[in-house]
Backbone as XML, in Angstrom:
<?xml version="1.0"?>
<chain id="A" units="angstrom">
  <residue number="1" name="UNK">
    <atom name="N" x="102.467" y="130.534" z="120.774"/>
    <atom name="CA" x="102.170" y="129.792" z="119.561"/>
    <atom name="C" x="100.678" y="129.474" z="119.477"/>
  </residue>
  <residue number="2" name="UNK">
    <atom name="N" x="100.107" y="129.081" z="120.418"/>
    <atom name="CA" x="99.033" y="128.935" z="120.604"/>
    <atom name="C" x="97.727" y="130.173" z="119.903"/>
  </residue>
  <residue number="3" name="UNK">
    <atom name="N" x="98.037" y="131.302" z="120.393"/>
    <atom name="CA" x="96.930" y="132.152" z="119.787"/>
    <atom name="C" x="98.075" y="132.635" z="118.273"/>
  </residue>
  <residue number="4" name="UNK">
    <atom name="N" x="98.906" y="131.989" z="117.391"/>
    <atom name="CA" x="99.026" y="132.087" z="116.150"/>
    <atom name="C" x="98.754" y="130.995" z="115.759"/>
  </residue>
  <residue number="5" name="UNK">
    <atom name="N" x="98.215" y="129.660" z="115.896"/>
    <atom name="CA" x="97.571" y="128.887" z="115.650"/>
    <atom name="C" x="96.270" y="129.462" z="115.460"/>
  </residue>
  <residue number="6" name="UNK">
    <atom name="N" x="95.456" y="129.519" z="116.379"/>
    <atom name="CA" x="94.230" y="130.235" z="116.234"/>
    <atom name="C" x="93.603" y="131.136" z="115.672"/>
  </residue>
  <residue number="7" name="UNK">
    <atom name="N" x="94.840" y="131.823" z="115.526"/>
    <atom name="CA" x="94.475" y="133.366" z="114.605"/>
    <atom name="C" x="94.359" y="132.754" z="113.222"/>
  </residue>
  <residue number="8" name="UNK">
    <atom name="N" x="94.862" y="131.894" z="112.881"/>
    <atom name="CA" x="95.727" y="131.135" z="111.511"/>
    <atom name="C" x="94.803" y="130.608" z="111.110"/>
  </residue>
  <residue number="9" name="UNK">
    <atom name="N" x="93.795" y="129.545" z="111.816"/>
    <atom name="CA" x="92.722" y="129.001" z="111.549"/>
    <atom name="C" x="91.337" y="129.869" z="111.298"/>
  </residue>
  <residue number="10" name="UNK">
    <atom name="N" x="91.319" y="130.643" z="112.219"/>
    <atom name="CA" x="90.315" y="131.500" z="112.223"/>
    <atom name="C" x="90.102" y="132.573" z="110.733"/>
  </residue>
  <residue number="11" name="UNK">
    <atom name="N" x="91.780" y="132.954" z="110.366"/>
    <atom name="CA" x="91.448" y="134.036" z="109.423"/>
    <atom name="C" x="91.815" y="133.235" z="107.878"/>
  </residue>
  <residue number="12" name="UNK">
    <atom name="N" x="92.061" y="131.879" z="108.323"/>
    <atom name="CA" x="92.439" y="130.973" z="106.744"/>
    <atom name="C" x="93.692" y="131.489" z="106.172"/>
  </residue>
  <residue number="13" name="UNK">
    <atom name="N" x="94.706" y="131.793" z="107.299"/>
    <atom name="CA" x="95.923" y="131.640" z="106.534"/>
    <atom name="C" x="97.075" y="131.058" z="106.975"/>
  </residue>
  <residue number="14" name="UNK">
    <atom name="N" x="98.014" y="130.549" z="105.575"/>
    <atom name="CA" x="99.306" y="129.936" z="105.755"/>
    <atom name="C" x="99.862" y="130.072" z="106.939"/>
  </residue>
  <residue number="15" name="UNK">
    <atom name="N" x="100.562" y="129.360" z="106.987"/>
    <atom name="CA" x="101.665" y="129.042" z="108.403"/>
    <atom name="C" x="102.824" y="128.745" z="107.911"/>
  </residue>
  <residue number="16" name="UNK">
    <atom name="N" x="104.042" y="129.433" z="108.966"/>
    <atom name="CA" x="105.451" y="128.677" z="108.060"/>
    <atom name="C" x="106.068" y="128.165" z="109.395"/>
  </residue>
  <residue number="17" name="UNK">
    <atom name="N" x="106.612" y="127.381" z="109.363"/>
    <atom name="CA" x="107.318" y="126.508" z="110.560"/>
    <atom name="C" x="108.397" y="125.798" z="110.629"/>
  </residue>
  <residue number="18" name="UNK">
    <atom name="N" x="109.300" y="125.254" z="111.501"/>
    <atom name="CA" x="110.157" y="124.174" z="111.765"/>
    <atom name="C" x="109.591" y="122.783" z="112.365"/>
  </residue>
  <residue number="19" name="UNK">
    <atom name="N" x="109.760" y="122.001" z="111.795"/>
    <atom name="CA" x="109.550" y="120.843" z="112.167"/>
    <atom name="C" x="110.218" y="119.510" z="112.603"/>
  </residue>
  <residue number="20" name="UNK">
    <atom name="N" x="110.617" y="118.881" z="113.851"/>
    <atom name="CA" x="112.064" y="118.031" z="113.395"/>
    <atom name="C" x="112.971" y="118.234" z="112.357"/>
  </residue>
  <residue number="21" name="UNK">
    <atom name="N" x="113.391" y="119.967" z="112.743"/>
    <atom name="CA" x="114.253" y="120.684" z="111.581"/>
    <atom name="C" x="113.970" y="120.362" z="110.193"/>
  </residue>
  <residue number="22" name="UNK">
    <atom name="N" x="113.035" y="120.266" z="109.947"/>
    <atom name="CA" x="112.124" y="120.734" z="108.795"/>
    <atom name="C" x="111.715" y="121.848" z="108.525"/>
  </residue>
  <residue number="23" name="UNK">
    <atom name="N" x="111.699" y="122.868" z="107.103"/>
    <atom name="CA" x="111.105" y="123.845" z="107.064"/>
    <atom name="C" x="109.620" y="123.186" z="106.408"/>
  </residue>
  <residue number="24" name="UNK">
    <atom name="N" x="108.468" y="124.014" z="107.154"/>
    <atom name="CA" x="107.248" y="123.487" z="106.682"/>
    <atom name="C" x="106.728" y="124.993" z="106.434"/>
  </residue>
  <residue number="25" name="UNK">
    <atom name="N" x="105.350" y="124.812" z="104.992"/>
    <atom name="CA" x="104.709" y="126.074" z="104.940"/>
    <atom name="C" x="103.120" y="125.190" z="104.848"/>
  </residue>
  <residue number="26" name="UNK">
    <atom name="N" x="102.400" y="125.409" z="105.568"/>
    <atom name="CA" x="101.214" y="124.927" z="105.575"/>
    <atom name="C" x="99.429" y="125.558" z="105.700"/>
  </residue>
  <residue number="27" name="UNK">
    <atom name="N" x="98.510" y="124.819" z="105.231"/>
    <atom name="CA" x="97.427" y="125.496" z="105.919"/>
    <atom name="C" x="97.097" y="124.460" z="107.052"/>
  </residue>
  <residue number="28" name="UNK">
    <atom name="N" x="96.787" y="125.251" z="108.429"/>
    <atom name="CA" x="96.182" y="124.952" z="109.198"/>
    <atom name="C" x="94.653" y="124.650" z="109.449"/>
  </residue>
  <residue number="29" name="UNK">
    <atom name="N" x="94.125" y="123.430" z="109.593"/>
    <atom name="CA" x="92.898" y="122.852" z="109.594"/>
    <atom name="C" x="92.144" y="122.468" z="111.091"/>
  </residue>
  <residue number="30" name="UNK">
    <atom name="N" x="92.755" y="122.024" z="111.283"/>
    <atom name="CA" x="92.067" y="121.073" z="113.118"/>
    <atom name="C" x="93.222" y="121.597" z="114.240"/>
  </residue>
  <residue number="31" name="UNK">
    <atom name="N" x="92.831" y="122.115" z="115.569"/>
    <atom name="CA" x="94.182" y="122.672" z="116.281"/>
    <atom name="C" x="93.494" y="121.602" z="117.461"/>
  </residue>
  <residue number="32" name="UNK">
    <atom name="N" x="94.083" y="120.112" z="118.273"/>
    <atom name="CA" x="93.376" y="119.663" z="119.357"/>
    <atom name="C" x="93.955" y="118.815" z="120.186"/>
  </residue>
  <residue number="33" name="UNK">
    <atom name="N" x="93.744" y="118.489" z="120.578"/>
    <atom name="CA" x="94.035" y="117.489" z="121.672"/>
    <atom name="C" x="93.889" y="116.051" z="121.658"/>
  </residue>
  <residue number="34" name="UNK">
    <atom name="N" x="94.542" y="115.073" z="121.924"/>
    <atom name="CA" x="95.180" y="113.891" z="121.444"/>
    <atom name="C" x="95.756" y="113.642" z="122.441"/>
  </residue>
  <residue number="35" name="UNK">
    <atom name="N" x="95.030" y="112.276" z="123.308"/>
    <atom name="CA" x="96.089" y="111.728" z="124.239"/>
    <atom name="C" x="96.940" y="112.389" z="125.145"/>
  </residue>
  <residue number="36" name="UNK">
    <atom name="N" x="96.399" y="113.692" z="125.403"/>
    <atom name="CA" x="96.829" y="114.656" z="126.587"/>
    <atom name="C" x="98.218" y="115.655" z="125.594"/>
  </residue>
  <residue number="37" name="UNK">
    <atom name="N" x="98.050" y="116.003" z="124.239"/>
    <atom name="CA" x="99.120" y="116.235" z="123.908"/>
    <atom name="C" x="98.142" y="117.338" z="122.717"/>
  </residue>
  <residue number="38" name="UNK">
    <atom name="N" x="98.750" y="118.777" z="122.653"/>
    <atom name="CA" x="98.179" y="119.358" z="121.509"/>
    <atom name="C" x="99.023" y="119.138" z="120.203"/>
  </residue>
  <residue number="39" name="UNK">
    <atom name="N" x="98.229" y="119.067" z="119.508"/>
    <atom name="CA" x="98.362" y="118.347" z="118.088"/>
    <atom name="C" x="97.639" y="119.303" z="116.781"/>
  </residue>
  <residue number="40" name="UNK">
    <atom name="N" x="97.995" y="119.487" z="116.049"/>
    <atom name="CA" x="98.333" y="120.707" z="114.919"/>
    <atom name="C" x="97.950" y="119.360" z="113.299"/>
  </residue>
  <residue number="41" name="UNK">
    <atom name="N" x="96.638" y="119.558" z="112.568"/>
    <atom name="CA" x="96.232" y="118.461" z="111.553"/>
    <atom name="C" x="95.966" y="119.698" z="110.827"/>
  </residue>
  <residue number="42" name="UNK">
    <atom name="N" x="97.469" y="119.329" z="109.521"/>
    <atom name="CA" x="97.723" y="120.729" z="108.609"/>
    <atom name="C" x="97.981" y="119.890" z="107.029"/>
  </residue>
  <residue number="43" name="UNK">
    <atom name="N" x="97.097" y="120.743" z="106.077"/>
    <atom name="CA" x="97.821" y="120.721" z="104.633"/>
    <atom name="C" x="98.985" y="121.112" z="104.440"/>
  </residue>
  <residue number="44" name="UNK">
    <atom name="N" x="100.512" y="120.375" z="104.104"/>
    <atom name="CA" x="101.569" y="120.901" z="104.051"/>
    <atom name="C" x="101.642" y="120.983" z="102.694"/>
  </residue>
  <residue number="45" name="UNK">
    <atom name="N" x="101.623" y="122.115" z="101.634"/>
    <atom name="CA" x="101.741" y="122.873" z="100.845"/>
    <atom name="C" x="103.607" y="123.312" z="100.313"/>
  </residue>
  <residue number="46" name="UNK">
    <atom name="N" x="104.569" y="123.154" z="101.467"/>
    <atom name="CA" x="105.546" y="123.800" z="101.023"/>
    <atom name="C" x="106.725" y="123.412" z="101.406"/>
  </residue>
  <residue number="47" name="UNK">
    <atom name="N" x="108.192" y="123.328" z="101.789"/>
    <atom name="CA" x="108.789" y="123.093" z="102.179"/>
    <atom name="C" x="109.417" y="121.957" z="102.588"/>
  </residue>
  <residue number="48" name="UNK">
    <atom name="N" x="110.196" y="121.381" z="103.433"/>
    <atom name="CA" x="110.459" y="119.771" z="103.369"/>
    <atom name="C" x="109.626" y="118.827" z="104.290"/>
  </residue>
  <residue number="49" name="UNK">
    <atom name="N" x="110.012" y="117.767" z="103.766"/>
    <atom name="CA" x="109.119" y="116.549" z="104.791"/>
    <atom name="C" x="109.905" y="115.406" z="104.582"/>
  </residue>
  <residue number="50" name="UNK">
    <atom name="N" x="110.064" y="114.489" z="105.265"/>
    <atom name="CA" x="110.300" y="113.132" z="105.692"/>
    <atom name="C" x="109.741" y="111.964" z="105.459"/>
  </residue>
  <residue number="51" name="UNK">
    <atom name="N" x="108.563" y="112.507" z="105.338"/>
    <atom name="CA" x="107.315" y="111.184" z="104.839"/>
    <atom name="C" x="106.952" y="111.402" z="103.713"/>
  </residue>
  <residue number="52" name="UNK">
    <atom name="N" x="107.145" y="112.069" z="103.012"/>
    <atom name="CA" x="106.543" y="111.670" z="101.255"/>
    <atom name="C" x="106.546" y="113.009" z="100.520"/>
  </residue>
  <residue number="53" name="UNK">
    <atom name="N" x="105.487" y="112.508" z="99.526"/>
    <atom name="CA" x="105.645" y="113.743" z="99.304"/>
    <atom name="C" x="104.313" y="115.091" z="99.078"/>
  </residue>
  <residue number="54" name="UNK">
    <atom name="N" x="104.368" y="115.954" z="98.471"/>
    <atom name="CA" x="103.388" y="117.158" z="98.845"/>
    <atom name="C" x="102.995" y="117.937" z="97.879"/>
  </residue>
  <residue number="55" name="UNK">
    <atom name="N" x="101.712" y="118.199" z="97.791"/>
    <atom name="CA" x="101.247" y="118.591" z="99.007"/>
    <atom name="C" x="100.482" y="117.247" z="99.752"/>
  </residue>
  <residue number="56" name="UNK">
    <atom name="N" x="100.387" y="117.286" z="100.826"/>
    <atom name="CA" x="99.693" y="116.056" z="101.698"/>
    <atom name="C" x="99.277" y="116.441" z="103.364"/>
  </residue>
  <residue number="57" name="UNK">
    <atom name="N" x="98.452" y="115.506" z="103.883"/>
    <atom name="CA" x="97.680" y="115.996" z="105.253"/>
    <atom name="C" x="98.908" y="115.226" z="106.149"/>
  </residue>
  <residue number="58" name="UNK">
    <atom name="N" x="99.220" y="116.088" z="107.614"/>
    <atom name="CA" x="100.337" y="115.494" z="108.206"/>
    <atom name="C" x="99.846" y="116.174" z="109.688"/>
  </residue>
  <residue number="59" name="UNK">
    <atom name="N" x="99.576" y="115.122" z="110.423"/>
    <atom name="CA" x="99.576" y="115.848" z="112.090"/>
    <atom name="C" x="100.707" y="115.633" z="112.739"/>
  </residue>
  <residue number="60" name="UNK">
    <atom name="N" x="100.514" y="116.661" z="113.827"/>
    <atom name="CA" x="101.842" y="117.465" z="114.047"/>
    <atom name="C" x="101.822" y="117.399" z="115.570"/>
  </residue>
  <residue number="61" name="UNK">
    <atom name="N" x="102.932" y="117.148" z="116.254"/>
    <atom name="CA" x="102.722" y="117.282" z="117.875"/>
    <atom name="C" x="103.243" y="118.779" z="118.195"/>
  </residue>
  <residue number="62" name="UNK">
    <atom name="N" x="102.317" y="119.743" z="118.840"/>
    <atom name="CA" x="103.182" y="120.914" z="118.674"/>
    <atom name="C" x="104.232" y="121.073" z="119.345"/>
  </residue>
  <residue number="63" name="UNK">
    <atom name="N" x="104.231" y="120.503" z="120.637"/>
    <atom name="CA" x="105.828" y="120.562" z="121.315"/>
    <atom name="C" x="106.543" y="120.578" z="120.149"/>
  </residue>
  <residue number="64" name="UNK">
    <atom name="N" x="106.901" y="120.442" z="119.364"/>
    <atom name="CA" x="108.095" y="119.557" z="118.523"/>
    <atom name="C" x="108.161" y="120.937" z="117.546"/>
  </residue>
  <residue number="65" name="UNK">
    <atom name="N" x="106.890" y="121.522" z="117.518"/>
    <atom name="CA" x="106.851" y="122.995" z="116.083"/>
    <atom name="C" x="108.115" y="124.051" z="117.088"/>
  </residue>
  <residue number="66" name="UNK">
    <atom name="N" x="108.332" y="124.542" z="115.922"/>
    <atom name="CA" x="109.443" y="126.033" z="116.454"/>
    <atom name="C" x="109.067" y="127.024" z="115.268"/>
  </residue>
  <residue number="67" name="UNK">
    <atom name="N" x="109.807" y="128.171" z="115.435"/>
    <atom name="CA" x="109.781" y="129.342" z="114.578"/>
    <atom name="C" x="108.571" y="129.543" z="113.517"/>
  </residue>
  <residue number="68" name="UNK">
    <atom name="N" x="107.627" y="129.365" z="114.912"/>
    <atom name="CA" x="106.113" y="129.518" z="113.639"/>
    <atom name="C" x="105.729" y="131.101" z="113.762"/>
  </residue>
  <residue number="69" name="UNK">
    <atom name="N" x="105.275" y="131.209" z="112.107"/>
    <atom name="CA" x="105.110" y="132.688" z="111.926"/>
    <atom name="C" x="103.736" y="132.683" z="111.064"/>
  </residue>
  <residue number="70" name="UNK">
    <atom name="N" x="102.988" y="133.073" z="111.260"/>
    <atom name="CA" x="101.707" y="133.503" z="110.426"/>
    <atom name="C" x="101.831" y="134.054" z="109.237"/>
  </residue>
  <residue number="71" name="UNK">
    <atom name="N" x="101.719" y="133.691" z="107.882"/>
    <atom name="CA" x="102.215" y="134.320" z="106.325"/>
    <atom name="C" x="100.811" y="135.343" z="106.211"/>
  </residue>
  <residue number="72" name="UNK">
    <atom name="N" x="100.962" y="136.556" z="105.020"/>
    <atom name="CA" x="99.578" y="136.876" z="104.694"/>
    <atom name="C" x="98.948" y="136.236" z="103.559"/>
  </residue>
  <residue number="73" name="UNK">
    <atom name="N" x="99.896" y="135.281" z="103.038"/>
    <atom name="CA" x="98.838" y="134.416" z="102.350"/>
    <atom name="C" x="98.034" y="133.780" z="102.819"/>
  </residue>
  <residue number="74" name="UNK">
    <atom name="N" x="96.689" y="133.814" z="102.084"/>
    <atom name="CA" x="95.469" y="132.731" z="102.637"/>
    <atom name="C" x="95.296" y="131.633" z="101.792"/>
  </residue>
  <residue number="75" name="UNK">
    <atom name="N" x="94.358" y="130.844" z="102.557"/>
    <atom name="CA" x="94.185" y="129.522" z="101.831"/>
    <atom name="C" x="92.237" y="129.746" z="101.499"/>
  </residue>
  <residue number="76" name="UNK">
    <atom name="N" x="92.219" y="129.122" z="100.655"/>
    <atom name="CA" x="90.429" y="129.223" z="100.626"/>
    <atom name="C" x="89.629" y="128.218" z="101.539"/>
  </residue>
  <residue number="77" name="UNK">
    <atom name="N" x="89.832" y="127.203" z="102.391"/>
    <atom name="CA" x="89.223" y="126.935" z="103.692"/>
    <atom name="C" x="89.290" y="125.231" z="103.626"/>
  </residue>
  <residue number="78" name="UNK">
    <atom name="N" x="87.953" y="125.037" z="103.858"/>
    <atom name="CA" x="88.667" y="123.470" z="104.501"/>
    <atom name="C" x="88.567" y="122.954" z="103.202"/>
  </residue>
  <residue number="79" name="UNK">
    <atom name="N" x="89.547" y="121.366" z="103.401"/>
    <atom name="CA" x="89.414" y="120.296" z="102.226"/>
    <atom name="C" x="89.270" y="119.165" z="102.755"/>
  </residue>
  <residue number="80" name="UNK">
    <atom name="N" x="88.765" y="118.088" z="102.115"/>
    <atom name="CA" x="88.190" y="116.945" z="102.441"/>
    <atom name="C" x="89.454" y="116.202" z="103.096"/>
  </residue>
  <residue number="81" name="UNK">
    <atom name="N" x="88.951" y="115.609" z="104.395"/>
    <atom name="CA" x="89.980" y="115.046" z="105.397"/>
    <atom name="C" x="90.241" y="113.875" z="104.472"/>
  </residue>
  <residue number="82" name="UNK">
    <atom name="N" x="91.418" y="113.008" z="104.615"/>
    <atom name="CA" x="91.358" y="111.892" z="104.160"/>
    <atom name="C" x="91.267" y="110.546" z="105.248"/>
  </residue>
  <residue number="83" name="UNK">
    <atom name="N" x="90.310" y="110.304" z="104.495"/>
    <atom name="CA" x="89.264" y="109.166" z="105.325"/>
    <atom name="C" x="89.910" y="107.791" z="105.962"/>
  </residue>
  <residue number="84" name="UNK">
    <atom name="N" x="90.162" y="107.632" z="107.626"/>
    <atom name="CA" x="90.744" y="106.857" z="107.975"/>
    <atom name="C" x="92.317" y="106.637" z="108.326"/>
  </residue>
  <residue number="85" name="UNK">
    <atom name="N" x="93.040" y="108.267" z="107.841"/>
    <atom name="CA" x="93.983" y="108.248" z="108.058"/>
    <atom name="C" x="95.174" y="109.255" z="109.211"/>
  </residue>
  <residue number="86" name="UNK">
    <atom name="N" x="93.565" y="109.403" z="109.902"/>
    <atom name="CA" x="94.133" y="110.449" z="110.933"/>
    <atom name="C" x="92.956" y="110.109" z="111.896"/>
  </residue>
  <residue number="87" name="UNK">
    <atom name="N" x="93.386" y="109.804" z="113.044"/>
    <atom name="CA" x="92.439" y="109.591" z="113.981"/>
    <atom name="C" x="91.980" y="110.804" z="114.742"/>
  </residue>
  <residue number="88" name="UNK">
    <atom name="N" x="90.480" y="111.045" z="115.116"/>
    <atom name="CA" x="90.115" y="112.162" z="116.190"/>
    <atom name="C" x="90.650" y="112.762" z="117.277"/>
  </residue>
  <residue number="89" name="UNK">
    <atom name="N" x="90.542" y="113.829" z="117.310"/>
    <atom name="CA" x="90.801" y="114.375" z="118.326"/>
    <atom name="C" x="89.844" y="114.321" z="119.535"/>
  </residue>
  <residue number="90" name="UNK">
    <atom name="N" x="90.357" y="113.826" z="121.048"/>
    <atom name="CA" x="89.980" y="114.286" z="122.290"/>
    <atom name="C" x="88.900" y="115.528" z="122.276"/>
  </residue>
  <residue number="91" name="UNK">
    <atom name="N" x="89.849" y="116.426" z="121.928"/>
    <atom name="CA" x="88.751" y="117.471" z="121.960"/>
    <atom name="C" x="89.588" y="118.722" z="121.287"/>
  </residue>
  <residue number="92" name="UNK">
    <atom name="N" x="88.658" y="119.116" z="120.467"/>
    <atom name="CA" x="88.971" y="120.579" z="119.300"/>
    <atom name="C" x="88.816" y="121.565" z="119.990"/>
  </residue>
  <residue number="93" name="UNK">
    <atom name="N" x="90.374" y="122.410" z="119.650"/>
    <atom name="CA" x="90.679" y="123.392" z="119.865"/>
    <atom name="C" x="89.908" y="124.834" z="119.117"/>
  </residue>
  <residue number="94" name="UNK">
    <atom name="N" x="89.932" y="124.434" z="117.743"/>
    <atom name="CA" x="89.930" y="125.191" z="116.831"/>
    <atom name="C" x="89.972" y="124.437" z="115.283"/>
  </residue>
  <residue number="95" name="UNK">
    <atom name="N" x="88.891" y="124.623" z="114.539"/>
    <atom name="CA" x="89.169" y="124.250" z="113.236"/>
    <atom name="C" x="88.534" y="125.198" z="112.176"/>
  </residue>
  <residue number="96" name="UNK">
    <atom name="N" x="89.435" y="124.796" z="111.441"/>
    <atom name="CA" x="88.858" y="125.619" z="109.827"/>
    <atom name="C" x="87.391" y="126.118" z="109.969"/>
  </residue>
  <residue number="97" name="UNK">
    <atom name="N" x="86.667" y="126.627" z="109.380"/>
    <atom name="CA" x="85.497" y="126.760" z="108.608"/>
    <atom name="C" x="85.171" y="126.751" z="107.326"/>
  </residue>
</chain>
């Protein structure tokens, strides 16, 4: 999962996933580390969610992701984080450009 994360970020495209049996379709933004735990900070664009509604910014513990597949849709690149509502990462894996 790890280098389809990366690839995902790197080439600016969609992601489709399970999430606490959630289907999610997202762009991937920030791939990092958090409190000893990798962590996935994605535009969710598609599919269901639990917390509200979408499209909206949602970090992600990846233990918890399953059946992630790389789409060939792309996204056009980063968008403005929203301010104060996602704390930093430890240390970046990988982010947008």
């Amino acid at each position: 999962m790890d280098n389809i994360i990366r690839t995902a970020i790197a080439s600016k495209k969609l992601i489709e996933f399970s999430y606490e049996q959630k289907h999610r379709i997202a762009e991937p933004h920030v791939y990092g580390i958090l409190n000893g735990k990798r962590q996935l900070l994605v535009y969710q664009i598609g599919g269901q969610s639990s917390s509200g509604n979408l499209p909206n910014w949602r970090r992600m513990d990846v233990s918890k992701i399953s059946n992630m597949q790389m789409l060939d849709d792309h996204f056009p690149g980063r968008r403005p984080y929203p301010s104060g509502e996602h704390s930093s990462f430890d240390t970046v894996l990988a982010v947008v450009s």
